[in-house]
VMD Tcl script that builds the backbone (N, CA, C; Angstrom):
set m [mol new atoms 216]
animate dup $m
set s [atomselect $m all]
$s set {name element resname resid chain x y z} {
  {N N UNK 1 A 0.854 -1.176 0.000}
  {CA C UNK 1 A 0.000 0.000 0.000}
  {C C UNK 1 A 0.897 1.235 0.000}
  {N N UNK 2 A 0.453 2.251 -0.784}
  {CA C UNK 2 A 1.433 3.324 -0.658}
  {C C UNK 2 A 1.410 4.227 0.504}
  {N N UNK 3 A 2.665 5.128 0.208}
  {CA C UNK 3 A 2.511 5.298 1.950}
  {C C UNK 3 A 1.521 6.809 1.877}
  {N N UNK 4 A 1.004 7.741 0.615}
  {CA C UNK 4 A 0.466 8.248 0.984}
  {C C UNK 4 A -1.312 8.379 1.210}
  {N N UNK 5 A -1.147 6.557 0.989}
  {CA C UNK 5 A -2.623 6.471 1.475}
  {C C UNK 5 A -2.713 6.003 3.007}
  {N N UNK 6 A -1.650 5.487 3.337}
  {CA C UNK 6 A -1.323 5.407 4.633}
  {C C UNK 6 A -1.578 6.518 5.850}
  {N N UNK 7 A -0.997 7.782 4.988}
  {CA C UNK 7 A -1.033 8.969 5.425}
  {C C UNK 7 A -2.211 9.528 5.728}
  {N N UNK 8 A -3.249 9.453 4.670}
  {CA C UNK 8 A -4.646 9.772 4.786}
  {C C UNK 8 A -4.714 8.610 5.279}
  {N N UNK 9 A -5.237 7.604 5.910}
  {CA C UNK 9 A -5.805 6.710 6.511}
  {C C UNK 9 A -5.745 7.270 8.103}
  {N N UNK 10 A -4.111 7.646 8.689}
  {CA C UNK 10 A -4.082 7.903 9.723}
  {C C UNK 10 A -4.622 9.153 10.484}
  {N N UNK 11 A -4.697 10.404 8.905}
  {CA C UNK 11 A -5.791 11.235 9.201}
  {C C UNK 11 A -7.146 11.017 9.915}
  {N N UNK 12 A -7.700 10.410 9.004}
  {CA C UNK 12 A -9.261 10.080 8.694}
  {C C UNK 12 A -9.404 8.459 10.455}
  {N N UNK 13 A -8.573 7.645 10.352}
  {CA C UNK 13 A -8.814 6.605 11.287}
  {C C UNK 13 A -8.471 7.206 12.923}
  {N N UNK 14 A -9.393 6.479 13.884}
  {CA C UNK 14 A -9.082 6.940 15.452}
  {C C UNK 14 A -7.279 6.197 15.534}
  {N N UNK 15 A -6.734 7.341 16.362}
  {CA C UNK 15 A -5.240 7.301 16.638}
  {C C UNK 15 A -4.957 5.984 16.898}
  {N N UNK 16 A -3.694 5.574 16.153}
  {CA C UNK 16 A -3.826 3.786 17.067}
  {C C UNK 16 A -3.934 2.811 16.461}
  {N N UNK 17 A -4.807 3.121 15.750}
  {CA C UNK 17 A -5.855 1.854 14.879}
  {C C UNK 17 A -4.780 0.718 14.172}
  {N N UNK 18 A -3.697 1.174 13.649}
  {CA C UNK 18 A -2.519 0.660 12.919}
  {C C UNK 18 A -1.693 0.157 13.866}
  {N N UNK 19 A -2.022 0.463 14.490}
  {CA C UNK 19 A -0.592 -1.112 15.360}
  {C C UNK 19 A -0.997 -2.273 15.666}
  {N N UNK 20 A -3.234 -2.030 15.311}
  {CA C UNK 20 A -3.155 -3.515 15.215}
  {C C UNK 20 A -4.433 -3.841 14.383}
  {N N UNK 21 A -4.001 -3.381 12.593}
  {CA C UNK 21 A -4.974 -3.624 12.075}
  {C C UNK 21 A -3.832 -3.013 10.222}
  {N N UNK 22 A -3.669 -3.808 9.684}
  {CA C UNK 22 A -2.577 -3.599 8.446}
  {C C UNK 22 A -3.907 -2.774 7.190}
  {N N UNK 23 A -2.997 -2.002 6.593}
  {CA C UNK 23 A -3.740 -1.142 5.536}
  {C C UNK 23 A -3.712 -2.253 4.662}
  {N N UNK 24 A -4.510 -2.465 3.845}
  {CA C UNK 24 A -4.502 -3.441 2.850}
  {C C UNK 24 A -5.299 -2.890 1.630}
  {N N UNK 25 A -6.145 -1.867 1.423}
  {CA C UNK 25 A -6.360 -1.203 0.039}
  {C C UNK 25 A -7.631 -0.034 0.677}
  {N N UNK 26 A -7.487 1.113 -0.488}
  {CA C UNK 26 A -8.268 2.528 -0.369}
  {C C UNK 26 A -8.856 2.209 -2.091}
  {N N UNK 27 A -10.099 2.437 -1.635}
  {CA C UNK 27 A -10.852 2.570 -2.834}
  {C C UNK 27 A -11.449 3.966 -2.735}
  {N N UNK 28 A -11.694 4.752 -3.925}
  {CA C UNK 28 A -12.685 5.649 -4.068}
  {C C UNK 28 A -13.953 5.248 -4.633}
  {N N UNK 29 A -15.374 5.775 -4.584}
  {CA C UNK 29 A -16.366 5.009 -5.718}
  {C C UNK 29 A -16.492 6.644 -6.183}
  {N N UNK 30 A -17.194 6.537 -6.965}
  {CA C UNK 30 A -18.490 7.359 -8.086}
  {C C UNK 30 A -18.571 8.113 -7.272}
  {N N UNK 31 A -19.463 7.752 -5.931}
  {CA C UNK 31 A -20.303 8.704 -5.097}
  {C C UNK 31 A -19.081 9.711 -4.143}
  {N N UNK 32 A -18.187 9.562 -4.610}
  {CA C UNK 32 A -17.257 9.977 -3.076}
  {C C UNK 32 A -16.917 9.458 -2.118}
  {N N UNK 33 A -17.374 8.139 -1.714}
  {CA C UNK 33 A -17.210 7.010 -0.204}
  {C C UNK 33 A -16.184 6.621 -0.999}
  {N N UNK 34 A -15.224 6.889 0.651}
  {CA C UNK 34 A -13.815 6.342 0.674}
  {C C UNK 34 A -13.808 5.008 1.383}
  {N N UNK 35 A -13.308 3.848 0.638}
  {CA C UNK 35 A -13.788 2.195 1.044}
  {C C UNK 35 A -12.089 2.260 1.736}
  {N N UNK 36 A -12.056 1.944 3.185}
  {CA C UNK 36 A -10.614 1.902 3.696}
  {C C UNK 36 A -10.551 -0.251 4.204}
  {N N UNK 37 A -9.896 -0.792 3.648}
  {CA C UNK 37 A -10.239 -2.344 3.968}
  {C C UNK 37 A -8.540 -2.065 4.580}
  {N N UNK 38 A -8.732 -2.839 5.805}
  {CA C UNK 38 A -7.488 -3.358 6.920}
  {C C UNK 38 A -8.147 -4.977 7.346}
  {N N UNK 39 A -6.618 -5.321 7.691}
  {CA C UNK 39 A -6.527 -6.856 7.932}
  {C C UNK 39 A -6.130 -6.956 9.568}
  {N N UNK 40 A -6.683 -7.316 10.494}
  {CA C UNK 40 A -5.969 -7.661 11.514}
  {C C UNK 40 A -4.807 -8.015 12.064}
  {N N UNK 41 A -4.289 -7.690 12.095}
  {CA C UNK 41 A -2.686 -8.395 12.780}
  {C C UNK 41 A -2.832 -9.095 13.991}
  {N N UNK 42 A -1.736 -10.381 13.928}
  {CA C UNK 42 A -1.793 -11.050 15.226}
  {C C UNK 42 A -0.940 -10.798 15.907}
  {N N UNK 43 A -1.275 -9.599 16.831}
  {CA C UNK 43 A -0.637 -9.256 17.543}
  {C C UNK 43 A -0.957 -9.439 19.042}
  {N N UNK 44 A -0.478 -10.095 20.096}
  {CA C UNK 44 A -1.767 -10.285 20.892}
  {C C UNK 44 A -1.498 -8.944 22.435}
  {N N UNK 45 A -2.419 -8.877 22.745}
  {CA C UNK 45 A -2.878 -7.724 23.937}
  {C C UNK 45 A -1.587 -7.501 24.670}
  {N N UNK 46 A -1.298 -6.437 25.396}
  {CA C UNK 46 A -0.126 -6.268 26.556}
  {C C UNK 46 A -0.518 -6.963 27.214}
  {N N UNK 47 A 0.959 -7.827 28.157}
  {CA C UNK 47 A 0.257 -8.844 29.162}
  {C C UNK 47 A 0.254 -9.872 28.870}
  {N N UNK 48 A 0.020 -10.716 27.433}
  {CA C UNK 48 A -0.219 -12.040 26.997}
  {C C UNK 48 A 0.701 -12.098 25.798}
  {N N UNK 49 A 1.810 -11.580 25.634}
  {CA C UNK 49 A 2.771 -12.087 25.070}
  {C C UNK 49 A 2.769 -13.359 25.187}
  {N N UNK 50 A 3.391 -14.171 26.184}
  {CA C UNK 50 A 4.485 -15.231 26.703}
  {C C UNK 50 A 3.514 -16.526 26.804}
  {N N UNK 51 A 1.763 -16.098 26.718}
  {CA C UNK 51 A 1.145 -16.821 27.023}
  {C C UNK 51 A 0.736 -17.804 25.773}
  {N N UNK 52 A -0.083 -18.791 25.659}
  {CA C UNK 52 A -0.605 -19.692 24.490}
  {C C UNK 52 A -2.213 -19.191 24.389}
  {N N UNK 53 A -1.978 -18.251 23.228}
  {CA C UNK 53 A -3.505 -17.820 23.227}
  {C C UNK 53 A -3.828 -18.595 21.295}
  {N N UNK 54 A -5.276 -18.642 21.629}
  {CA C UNK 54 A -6.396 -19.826 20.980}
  {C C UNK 54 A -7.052 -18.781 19.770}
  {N N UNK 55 A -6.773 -19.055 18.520}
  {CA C UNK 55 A -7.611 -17.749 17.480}
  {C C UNK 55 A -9.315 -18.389 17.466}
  {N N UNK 56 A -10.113 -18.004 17.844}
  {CA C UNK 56 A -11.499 -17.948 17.583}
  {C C UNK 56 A -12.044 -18.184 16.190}
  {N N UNK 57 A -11.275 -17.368 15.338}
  {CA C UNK 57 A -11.532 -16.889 14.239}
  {C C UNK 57 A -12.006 -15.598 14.100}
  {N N UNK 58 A -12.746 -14.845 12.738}
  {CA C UNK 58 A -12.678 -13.743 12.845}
  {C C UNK 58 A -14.767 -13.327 12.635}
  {N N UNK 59 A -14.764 -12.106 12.731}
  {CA C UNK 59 A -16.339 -12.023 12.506}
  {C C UNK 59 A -16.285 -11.386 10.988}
  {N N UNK 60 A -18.066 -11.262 10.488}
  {CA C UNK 60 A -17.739 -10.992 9.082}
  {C C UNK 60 A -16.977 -8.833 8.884}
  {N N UNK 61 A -17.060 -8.583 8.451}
  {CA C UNK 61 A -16.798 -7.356 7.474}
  {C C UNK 61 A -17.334 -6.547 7.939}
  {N N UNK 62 A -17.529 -5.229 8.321}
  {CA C UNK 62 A -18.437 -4.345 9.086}
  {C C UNK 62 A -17.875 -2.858 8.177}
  {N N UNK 63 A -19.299 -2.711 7.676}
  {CA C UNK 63 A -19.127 -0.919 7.024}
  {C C UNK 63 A -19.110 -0.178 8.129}
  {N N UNK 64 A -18.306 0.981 8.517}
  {CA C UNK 64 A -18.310 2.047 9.694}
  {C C UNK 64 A -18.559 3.474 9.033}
  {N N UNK 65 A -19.857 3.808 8.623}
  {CA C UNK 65 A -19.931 5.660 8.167}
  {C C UNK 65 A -19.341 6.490 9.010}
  {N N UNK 66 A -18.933 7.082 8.999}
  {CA C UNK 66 A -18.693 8.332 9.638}
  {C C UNK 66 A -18.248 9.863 9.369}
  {N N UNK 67 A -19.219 10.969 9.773}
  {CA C UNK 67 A -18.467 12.142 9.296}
  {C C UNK 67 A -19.137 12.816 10.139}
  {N N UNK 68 A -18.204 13.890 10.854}
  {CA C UNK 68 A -17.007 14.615 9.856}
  {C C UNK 68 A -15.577 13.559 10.637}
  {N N UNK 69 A -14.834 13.807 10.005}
  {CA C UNK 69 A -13.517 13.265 10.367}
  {C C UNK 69 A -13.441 13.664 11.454}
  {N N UNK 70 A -13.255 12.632 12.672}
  {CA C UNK 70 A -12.844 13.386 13.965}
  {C C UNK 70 A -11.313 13.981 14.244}
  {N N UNK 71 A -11.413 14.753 14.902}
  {CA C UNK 71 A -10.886 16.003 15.133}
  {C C UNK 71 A -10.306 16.876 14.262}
  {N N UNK 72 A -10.944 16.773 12.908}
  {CA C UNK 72 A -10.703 17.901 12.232}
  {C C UNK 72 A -11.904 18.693 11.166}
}
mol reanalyze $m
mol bondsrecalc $m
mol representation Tube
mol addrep $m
């Protein structure tokens, strides 16, 4: 992913979001909706490093609207 969609991502996404969730593609459509798709990383919680943790699996896909961009 390039890094200056990276850049706008970290604009537009709550602070953070990227240390545990990988950019994986920015779409624009027709209408103006910016499609931001991230992949989870297995990274697991502070605290449970060292431990043997169990993947669940994942849930489906979730659209999040939102505007205006928070805090700007």
């Amino acid at each position: 992913m390039s890094a200056a969609y990276e850049t706008l991502v970290r604009l537009i996404l709550p602070e953070g979001i990227l240390e545990y969730f990988e950019l994986t593609d920015v779409r624009s459509s027709e209408t103006g909706q910016l499609n931001i798709h991230l992949e989870e990383k297995n990274v697991p919680p502070l605290g449970y490093e060292k431990s043997q943790l169990e993947s669940k699996g994942f849930l489906p896909e979730t659209a999040i609207q939102d505007f205006p961009i928070r805090g700007h």
